[in-house]
C-alpha positions as CSV (number, residue, x, y, z in Angstrom):
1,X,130.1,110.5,71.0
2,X,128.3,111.1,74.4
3,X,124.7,111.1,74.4
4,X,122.9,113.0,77.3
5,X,119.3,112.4,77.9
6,X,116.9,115.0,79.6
7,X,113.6,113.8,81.4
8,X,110.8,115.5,82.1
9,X,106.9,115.2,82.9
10,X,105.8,115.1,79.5
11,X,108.9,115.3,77.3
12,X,108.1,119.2,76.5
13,X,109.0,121.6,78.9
14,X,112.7,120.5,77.9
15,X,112.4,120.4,74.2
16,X,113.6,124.2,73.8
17,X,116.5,123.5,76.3
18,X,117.7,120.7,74.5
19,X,118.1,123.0,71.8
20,X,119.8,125.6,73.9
21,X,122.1,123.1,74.7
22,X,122.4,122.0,70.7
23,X,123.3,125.6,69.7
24,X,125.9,125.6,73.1
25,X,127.5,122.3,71.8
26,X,128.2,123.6,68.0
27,X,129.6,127.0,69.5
28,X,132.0,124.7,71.4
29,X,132.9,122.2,68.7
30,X,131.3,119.1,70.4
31,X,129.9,115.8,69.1
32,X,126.9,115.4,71.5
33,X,123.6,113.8,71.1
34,X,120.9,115.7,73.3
35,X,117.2,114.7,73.7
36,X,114.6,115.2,75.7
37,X,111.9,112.4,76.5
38,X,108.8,112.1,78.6
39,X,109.4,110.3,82.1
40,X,106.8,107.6,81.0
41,X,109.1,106.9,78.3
42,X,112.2,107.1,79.5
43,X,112.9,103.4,80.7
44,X,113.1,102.9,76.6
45,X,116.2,105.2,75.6
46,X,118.9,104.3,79.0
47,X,120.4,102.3,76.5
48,X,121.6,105.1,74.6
49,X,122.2,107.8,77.4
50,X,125.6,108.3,79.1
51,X,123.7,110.5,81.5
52,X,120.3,110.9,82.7
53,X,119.6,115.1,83.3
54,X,115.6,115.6,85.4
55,X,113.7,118.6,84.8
56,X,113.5,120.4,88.0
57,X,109.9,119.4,88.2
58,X,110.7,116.2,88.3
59,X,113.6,116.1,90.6
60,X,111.3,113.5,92.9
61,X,111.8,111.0,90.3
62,X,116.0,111.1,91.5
63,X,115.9,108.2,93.4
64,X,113.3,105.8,90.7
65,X,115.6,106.6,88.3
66,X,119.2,105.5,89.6
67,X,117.9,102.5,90.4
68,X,116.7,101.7,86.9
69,X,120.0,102.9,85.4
70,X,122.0,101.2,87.9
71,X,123.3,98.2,85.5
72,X,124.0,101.2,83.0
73,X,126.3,102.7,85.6
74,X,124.9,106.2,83.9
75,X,124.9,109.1,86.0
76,X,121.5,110.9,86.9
77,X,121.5,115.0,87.5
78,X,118.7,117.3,88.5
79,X,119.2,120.3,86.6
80,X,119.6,123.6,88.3
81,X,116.6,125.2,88.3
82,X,117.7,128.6,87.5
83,X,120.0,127.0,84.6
84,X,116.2,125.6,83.6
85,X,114.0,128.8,84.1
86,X,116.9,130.5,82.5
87,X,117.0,128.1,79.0
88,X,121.0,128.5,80.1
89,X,121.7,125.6,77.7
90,X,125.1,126.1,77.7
91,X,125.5,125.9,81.8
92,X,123.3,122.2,82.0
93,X,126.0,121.0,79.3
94,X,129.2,122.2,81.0
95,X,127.2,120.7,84.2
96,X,126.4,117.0,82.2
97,X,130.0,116.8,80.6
98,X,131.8,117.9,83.8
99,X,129.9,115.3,85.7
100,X,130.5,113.0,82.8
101,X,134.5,113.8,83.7
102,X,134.4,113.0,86.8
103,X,132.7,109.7,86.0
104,X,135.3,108.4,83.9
């Protein structure tokens, strides 16, 4: 099962995408684990991620990140912001497993 992480300043802004993106993933017959976590926190959970999606508002945070998740080899993503502003969950998964495609 592939396990996509979202980051953002305080963990909340992308709690009702993640469930966006919940609701996308049962529509489409997927086993996916989605959460959301505070960027603080997120240095705790790349263990479990297979890819790393940043709040818009945090897209600064790019560069910090890849090299934290570098021995993970996990991918790391800025989500569209009009995907975000949106709540398009269904476009940031098909964006996440696509990248996750291309990965592999």
């Amino acid at each position: 099962m592939k396990s996509i992480m979202l980051v953002c300043s305080a963990g909340m802004s992308t709690s009702l995408l993640v469930t966006k993106m919940k609701t996308a993933s049962n529509e489409m017959n997927l086993e996916v684990e989605i959460f959301a976590v505070a960027e603080v926190d997120a240095k705790n959970h790349y263990d479990k991620a297979n890819i790393v999606l940043l709040g818009p508002q945090v897209r600064f945070l790019k560069d910090k990140i890849e090299k934290e998740v570098k021995e993970y080899s996990i991918p790391v993503l800025v989500i569209d912001s009009i995907s975000y502003g949106m709540m398009d969950g269904k476009k940031v998964l098909e964006s996440a497993l696509n990248s996750l495609k291309l990965k592999n």
